[in-house]
SEFIZA-3560 file (N, C-alpha, C; in Angstrom, 3 decimals):
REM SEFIZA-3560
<numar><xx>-69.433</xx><yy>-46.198</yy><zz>1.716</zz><atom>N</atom></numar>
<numar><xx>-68.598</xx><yy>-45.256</yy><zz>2.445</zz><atom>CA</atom></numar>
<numar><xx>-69.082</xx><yy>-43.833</yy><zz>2.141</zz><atom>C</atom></numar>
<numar><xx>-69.139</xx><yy>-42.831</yy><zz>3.099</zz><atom>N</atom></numar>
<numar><xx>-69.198</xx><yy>-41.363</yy><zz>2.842</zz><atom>CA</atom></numar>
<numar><xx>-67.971</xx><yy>-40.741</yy><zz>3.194</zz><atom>C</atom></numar>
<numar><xx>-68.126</xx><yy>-39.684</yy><zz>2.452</zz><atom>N</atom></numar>
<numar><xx>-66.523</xx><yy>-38.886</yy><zz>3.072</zz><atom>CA</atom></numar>
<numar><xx>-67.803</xx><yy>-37.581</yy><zz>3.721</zz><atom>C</atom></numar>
<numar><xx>-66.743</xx><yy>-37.183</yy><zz>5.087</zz><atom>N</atom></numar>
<numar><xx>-67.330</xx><yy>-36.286</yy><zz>5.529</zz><atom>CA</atom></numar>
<numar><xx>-66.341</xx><yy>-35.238</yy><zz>5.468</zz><atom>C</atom></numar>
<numar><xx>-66.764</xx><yy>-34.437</yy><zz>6.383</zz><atom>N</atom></numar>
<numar><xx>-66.286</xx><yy>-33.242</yy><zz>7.033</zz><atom>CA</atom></numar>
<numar><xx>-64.620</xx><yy>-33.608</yy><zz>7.878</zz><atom>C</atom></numar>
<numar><xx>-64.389</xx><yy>-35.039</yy><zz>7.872</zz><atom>N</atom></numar>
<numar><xx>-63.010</xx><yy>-35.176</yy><zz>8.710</zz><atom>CA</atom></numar>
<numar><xx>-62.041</xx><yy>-35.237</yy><zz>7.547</zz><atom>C</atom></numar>
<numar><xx>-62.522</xx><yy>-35.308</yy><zz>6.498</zz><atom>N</atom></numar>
<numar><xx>-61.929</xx><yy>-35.803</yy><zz>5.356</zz><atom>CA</atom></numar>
<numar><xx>-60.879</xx><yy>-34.452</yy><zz>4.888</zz><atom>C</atom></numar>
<numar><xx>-59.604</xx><yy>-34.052</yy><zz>4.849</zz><atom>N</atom></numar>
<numar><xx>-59.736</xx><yy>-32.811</yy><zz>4.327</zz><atom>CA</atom></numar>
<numar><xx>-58.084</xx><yy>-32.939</yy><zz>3.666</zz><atom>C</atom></numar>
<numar><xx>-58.092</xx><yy>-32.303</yy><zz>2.822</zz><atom>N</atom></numar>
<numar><xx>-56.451</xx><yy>-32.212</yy><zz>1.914</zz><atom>CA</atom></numar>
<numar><xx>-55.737</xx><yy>-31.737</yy><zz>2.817</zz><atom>C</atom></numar>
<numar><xx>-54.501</xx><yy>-31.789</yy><zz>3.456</zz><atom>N</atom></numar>
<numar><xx>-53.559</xx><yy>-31.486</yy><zz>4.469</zz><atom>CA</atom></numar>
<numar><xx>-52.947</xx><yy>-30.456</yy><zz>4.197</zz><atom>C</atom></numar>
<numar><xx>-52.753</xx><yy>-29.862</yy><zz>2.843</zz><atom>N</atom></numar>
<numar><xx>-52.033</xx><yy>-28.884</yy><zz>2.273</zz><atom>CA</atom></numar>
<numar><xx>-52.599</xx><yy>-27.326</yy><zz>2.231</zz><atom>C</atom></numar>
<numar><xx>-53.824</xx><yy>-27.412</yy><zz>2.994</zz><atom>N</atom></numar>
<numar><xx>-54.809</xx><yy>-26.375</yy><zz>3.037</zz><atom>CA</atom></numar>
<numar><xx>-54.289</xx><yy>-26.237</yy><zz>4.308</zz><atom>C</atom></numar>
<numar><xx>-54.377</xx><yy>-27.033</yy><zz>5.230</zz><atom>N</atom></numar>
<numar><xx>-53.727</xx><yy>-26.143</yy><zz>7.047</zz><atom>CA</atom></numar>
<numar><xx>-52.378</xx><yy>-25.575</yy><zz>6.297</zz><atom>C</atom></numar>
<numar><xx>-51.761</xx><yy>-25.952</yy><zz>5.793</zz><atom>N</atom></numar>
<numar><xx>-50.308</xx><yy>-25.445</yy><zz>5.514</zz><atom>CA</atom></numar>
<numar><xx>-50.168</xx><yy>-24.327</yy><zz>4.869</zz><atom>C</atom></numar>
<numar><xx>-50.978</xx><yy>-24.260</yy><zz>3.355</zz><atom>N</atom></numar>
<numar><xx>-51.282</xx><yy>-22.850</yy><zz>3.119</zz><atom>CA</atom></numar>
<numar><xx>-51.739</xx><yy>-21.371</yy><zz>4.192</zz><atom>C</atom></numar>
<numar><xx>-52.857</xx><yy>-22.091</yy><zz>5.014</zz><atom>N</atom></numar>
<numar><xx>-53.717</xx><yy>-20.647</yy><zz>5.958</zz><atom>CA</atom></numar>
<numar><xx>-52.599</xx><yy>-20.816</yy><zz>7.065</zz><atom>C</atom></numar>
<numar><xx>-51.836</xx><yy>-21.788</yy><zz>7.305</zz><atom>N</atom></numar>
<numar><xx>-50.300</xx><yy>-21.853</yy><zz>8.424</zz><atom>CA</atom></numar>
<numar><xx>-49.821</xx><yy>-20.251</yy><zz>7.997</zz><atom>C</atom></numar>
<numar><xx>-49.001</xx><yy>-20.766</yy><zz>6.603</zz><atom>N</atom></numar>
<numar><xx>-48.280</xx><yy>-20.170</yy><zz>5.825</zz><atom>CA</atom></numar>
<numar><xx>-48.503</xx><yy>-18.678</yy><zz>5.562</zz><atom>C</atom></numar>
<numar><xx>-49.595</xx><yy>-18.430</yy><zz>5.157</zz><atom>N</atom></numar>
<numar><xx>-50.667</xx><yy>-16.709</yy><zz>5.306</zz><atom>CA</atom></numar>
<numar><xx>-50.429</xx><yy>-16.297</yy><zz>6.233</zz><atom>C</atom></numar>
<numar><xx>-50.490</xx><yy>-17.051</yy><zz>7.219</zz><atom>N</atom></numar>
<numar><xx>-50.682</xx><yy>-16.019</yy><zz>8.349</zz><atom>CA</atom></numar>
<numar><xx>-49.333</xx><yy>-15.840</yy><zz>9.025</zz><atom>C</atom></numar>
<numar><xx>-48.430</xx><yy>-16.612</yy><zz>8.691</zz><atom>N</atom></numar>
<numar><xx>-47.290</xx><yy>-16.112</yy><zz>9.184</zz><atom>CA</atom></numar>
<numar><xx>-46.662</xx><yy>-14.928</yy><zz>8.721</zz><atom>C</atom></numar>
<numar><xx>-46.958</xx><yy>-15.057</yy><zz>7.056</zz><atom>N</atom></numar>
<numar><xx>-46.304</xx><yy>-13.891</yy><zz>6.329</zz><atom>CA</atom></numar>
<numar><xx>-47.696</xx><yy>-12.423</yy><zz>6.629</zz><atom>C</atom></numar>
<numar><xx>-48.453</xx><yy>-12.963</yy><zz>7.284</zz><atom>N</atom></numar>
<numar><xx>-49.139</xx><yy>-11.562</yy><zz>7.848</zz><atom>CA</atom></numar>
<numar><xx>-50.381</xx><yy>-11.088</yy><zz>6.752</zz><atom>C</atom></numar>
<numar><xx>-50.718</xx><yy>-12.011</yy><zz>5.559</zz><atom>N</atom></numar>
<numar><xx>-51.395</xx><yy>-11.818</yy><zz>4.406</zz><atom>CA</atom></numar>
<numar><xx>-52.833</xx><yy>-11.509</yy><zz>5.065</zz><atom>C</atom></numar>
<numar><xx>-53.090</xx><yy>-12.438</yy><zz>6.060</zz><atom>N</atom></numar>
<numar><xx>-54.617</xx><yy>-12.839</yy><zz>6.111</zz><atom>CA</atom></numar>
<numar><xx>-55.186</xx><yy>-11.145</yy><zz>7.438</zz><atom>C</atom></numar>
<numar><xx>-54.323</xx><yy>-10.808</yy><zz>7.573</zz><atom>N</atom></numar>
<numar><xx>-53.990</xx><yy>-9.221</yy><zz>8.007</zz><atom>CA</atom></numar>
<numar><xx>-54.012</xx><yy>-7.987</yy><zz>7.110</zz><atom>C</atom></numar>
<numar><xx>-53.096</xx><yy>-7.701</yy><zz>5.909</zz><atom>N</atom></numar>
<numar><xx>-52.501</xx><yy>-7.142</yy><zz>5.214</zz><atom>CA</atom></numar>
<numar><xx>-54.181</xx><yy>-7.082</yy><zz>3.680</zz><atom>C</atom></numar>
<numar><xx>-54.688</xx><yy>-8.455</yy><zz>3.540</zz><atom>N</atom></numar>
<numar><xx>-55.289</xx><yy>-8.229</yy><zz>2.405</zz><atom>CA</atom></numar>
<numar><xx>-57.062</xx><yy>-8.553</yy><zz>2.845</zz><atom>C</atom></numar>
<numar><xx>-58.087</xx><yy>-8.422</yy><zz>1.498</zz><atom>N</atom></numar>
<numar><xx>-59.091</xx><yy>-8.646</yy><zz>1.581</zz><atom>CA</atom></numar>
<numar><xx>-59.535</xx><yy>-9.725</yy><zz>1.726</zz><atom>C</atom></numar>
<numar><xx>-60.728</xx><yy>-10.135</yy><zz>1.724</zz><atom>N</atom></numar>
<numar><xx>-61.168</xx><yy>-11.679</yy><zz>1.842</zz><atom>CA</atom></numar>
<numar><xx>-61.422</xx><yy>-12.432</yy><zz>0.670</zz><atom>C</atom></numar>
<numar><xx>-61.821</xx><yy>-11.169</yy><zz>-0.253</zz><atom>N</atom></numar>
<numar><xx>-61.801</xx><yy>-12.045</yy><zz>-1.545</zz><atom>CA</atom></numar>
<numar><xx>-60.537</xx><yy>-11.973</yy><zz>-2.280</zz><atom>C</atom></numar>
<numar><xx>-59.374</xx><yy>-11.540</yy><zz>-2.085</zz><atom>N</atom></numar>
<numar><xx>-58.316</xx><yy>-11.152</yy><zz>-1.969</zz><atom>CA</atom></numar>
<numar><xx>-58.187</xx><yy>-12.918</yy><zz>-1.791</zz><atom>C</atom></numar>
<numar><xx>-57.839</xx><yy>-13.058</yy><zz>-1.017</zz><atom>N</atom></numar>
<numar><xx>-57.534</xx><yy>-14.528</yy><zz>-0.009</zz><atom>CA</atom></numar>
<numar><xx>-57.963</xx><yy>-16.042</yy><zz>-0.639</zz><atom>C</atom></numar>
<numar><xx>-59.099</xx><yy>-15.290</yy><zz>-0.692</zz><atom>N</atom></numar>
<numar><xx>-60.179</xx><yy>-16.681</yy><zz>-1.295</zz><atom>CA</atom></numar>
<numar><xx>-59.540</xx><yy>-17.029</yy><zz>-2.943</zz><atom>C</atom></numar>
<numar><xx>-59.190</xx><yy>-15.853</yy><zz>-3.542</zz><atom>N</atom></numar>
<numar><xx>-58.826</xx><yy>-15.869</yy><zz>-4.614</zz><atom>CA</atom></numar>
<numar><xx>-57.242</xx><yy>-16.625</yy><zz>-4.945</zz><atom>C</atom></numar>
<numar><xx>-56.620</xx><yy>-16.393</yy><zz>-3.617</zz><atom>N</atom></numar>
<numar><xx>-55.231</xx><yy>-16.316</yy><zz>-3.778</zz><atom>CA</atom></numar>
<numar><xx>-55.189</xx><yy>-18.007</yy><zz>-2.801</zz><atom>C</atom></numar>
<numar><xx>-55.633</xx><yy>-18.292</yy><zz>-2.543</zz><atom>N</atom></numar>
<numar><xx>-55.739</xx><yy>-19.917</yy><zz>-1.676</zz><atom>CA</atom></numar>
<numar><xx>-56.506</xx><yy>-20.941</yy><zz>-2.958</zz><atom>C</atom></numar>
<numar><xx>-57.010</xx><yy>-20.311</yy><zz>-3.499</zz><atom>N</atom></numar>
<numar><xx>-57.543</xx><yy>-21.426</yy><zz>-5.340</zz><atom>CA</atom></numar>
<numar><xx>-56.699</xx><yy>-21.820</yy><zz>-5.713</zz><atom>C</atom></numar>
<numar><xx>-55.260</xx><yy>-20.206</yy><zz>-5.717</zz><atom>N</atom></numar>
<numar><xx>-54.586</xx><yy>-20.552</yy><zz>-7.154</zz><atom>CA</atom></numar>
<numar><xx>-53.267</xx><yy>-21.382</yy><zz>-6.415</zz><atom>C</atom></numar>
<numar><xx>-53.143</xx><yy>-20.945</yy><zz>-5.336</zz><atom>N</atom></numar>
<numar><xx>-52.199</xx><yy>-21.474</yy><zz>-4.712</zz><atom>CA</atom></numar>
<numar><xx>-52.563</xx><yy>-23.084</yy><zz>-4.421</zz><atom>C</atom></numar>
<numar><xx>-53.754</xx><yy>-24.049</yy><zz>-4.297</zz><atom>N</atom></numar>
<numar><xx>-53.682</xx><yy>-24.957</yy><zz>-3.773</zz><atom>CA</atom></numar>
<numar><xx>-54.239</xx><yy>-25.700</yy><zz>-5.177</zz><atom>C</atom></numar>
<numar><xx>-54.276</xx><yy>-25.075</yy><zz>-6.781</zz><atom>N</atom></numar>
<numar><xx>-54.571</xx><yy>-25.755</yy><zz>-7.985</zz><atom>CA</atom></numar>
<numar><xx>-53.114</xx><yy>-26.082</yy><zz>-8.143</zz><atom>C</atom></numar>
<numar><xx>-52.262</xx><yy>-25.265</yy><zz>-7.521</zz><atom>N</atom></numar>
<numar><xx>-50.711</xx><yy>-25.650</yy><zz>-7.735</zz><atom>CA</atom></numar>
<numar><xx>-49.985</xx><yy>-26.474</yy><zz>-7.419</zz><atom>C</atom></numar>
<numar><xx>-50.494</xx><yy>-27.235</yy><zz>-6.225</zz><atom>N</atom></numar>
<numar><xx>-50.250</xx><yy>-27.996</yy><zz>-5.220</zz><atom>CA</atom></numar>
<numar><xx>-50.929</xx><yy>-29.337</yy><zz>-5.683</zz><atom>C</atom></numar>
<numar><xx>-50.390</xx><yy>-30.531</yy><zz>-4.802</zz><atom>N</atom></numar>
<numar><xx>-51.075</xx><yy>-32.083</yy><zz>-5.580</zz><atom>CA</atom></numar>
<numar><xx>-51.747</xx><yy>-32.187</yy><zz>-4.043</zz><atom>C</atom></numar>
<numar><xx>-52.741</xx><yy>-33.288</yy><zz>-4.186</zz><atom>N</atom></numar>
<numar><xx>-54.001</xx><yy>-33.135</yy><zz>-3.193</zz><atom>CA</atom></numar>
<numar><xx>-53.148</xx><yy>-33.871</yy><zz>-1.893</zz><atom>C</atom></numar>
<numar><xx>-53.036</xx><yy>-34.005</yy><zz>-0.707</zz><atom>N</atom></numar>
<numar><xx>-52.841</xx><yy>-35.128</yy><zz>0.266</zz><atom>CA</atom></numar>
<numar><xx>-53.870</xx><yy>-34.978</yy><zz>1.396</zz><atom>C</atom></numar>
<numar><xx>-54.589</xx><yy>-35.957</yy><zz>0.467</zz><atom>N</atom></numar>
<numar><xx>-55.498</xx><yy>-35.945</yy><zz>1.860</zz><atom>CA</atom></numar>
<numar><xx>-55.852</xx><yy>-36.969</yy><zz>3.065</zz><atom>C</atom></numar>
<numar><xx>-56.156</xx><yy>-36.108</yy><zz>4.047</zz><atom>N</atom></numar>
<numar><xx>-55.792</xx><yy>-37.020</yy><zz>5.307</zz><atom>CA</atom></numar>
<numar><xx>-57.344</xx><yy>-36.809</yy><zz>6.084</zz><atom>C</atom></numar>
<numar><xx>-57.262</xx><yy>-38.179</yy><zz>7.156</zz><atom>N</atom></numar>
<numar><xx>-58.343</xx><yy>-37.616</yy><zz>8.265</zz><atom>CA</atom></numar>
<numar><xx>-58.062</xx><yy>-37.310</yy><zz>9.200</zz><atom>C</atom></numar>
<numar><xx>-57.104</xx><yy>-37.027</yy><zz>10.228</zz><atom>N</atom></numar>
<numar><xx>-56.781</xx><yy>-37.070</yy><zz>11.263</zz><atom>CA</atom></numar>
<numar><xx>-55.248</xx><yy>-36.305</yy><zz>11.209</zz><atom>C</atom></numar>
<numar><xx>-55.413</xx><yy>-34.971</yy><zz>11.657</zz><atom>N</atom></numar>
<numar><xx>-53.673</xx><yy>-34.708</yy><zz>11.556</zz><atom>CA</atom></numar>
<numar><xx>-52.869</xx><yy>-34.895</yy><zz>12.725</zz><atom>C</atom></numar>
<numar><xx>-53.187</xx><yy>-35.709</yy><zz>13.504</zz><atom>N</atom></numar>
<numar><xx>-51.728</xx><yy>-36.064</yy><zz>14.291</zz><atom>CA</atom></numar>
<numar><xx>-51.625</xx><yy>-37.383</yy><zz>13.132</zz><atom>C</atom></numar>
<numar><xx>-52.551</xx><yy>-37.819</yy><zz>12.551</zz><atom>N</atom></numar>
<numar><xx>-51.731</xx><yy>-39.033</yy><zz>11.830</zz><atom>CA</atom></numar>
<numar><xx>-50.475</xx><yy>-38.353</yy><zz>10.722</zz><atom>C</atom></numar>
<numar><xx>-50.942</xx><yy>-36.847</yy><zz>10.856</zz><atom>N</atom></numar>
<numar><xx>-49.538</xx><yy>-36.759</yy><zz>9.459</zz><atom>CA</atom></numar>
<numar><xx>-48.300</xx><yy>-35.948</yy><zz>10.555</zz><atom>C</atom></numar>
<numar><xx>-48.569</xx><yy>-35.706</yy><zz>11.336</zz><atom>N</atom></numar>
<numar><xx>-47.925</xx><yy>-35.022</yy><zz>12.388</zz><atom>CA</atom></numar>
<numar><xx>-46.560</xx><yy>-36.308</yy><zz>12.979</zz><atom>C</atom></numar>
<numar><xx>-47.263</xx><yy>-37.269</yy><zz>13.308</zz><atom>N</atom></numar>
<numar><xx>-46.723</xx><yy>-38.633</yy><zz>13.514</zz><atom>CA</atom></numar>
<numar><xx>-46.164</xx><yy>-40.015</yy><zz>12.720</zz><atom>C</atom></numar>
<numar><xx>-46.841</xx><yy>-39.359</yy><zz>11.344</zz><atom>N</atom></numar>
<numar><xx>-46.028</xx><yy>-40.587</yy><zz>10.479</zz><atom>CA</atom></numar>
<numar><xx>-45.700</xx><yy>-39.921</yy><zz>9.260</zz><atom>C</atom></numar>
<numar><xx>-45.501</xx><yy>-38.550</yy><zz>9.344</zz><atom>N</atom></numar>
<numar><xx>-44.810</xx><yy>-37.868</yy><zz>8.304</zz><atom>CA</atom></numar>
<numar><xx>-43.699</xx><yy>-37.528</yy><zz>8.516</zz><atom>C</atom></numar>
<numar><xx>-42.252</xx><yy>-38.011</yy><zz>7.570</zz><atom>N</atom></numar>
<numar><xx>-40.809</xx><yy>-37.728</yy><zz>7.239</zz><atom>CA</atom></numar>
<numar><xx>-40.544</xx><yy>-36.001</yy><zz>7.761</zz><atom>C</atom></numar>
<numar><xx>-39.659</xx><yy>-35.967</yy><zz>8.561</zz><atom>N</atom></numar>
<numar><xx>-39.007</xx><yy>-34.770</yy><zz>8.336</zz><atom>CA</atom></numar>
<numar><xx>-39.329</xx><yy>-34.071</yy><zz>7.338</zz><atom>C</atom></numar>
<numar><xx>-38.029</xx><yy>-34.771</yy><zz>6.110</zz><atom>N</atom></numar>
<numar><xx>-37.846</xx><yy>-34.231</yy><zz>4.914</zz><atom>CA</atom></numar>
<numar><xx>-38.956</xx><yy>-34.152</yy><zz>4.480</zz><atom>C</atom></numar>
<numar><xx>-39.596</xx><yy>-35.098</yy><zz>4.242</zz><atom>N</atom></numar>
<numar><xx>-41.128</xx><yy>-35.157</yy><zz>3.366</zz><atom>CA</atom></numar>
<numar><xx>-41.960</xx><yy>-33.369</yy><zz>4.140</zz><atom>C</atom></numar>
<numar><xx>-41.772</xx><yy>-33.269</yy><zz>5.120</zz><atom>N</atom></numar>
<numar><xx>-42.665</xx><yy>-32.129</yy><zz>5.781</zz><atom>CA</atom></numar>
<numar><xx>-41.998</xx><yy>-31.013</yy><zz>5.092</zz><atom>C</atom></numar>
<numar><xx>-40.701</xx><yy>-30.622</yy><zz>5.244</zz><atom>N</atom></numar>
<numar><xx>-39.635</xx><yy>-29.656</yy><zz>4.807</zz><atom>CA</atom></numar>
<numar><xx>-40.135</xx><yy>-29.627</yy><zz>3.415</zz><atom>C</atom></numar>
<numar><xx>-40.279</xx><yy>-30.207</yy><zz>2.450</zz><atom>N</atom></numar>
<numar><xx>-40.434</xx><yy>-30.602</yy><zz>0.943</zz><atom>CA</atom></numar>
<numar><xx>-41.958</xx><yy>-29.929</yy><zz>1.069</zz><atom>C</atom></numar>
<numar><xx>-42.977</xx><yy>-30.337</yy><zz>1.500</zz><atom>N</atom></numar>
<numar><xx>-44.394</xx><yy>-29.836</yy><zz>1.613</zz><atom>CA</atom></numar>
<numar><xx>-44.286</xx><yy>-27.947</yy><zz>1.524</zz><atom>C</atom></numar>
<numar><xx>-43.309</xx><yy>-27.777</yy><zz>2.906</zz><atom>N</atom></numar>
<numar><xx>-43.406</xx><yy>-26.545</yy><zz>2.832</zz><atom>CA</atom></numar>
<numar><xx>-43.220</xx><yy>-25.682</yy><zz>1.920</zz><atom>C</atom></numar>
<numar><xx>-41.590</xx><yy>-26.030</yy><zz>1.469</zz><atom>N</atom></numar>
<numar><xx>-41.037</xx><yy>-25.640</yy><zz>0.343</zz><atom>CA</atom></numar>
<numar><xx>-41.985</xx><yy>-25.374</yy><zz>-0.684</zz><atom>C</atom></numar>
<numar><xx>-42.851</xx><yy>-26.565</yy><zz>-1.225</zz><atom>N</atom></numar>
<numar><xx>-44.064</xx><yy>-26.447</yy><zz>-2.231</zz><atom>CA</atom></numar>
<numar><xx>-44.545</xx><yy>-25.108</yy><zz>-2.272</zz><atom>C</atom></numar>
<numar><xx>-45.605</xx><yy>-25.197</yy><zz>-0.772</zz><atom>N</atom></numar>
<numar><xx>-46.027</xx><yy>-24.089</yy><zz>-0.131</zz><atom>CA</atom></numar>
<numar><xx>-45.707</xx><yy>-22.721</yy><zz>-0.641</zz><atom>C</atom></numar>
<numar><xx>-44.685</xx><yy>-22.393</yy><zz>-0.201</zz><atom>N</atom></numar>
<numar><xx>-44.234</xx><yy>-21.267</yy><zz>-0.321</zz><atom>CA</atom></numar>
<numar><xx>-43.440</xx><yy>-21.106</yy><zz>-1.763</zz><atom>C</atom></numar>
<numar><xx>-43.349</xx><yy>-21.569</yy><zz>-2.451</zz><atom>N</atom></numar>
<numar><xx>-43.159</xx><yy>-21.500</yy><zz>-4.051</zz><atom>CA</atom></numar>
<numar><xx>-44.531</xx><yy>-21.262</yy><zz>-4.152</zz><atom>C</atom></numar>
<numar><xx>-45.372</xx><yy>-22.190</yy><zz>-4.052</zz><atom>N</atom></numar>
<numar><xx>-46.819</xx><yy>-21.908</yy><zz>-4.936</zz><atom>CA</atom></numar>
<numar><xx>-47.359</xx><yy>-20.425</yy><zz>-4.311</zz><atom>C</atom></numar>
<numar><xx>-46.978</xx><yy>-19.926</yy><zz>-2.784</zz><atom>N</atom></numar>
<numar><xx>-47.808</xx><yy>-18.829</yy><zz>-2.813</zz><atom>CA</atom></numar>
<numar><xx>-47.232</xx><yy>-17.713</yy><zz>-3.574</zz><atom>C</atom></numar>
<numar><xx>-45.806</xx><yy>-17.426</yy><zz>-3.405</zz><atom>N</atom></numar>
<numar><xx>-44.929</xx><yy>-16.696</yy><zz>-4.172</zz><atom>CA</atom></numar>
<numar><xx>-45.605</xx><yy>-16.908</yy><zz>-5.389</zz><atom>C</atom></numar>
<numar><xx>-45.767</xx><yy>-17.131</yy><zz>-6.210</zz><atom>N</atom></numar>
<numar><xx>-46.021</xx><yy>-17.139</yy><zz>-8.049</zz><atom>CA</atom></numar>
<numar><xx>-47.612</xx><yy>-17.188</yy><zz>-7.764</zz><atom>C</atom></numar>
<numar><xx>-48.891</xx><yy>-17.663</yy><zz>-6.924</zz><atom>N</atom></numar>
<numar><xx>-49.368</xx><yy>-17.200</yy><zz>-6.786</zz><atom>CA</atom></numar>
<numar><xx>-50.054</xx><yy>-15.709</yy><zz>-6.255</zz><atom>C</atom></numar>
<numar><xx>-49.170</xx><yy>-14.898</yy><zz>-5.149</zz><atom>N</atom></numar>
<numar><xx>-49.357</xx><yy>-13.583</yy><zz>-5.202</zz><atom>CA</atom></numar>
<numar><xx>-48.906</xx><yy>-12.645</yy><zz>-6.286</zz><atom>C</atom></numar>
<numar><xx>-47.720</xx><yy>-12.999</yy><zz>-6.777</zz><atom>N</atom></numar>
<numar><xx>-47.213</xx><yy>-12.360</yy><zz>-7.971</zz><atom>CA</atom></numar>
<numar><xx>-47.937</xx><yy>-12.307</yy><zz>-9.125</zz><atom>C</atom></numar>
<numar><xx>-48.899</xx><yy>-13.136</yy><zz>-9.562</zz><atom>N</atom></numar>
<numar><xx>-49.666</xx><yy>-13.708</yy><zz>-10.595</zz><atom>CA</atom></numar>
<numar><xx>-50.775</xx><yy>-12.760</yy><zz>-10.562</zz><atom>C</atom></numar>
<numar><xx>-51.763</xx><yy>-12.574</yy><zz>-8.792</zz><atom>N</atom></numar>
<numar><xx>-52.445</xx><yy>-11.660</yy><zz>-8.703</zz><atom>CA</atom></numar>
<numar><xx>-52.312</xx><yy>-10.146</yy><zz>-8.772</zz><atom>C</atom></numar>
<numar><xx>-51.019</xx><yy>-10.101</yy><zz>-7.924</zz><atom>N</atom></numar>
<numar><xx>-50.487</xx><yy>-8.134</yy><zz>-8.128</zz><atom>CA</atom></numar>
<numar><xx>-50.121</xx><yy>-7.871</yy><zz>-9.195</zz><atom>C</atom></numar>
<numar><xx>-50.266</xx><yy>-8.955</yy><zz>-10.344</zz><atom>N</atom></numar>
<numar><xx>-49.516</xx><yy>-8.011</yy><zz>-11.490</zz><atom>CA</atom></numar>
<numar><xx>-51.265</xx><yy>-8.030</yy><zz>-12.612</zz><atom>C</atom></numar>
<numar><xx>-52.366</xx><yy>-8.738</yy><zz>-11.759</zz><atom>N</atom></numar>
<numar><xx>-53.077</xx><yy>-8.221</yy><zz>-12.359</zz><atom>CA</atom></numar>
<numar><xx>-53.900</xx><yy>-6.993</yy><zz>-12.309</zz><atom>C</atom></numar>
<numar><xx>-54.752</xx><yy>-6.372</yy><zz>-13.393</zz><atom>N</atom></numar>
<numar><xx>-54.358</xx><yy>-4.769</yy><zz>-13.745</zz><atom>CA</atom></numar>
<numar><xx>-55.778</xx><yy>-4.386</yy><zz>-13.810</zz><atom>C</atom></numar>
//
């Protein structure tokens, strides 16, 4: 078996979702970003998928709601973590 390029952790669309709603991927630099999507997704547990209508279609409500939640805890304490460095 190879893993390719379809292969990808699901929690990464949700993070750059998540950025860009709160306007980050606007607002900051790129290494800014790059830096702040590490710490945010070392925080996070892996789910990885090939195909996202398969998680679109056989993922729980709640289970999705719960993902987000993650999400946005891990970026919170991840941006905070970075602006308070000096």
């Amino acid at each position: 078996m190879i893993l390719n390029d379809d292969i990808h952790n699901y929690y990464e669309k949700l993070v750059i979702d998540y950025l860009a709603e709160q306007g980050l991927d606007q607002n900051k630099d790129p290494d800014y970003l790059a830096d702040l999507s590490c710490i945010i997704l070392n925080q996070l547990p892996p789910r990885y998928i090939r195909y996202e209508v398969d998680m679109a279609f056989y993922l729980p409500q709640s289970e999705r709601f719960e993902m987000q939640m993650k999400v946005q805890e891990a970026v919170r304490k991840a941006v905070e973590f970075l602006d308070n460095q000096g």
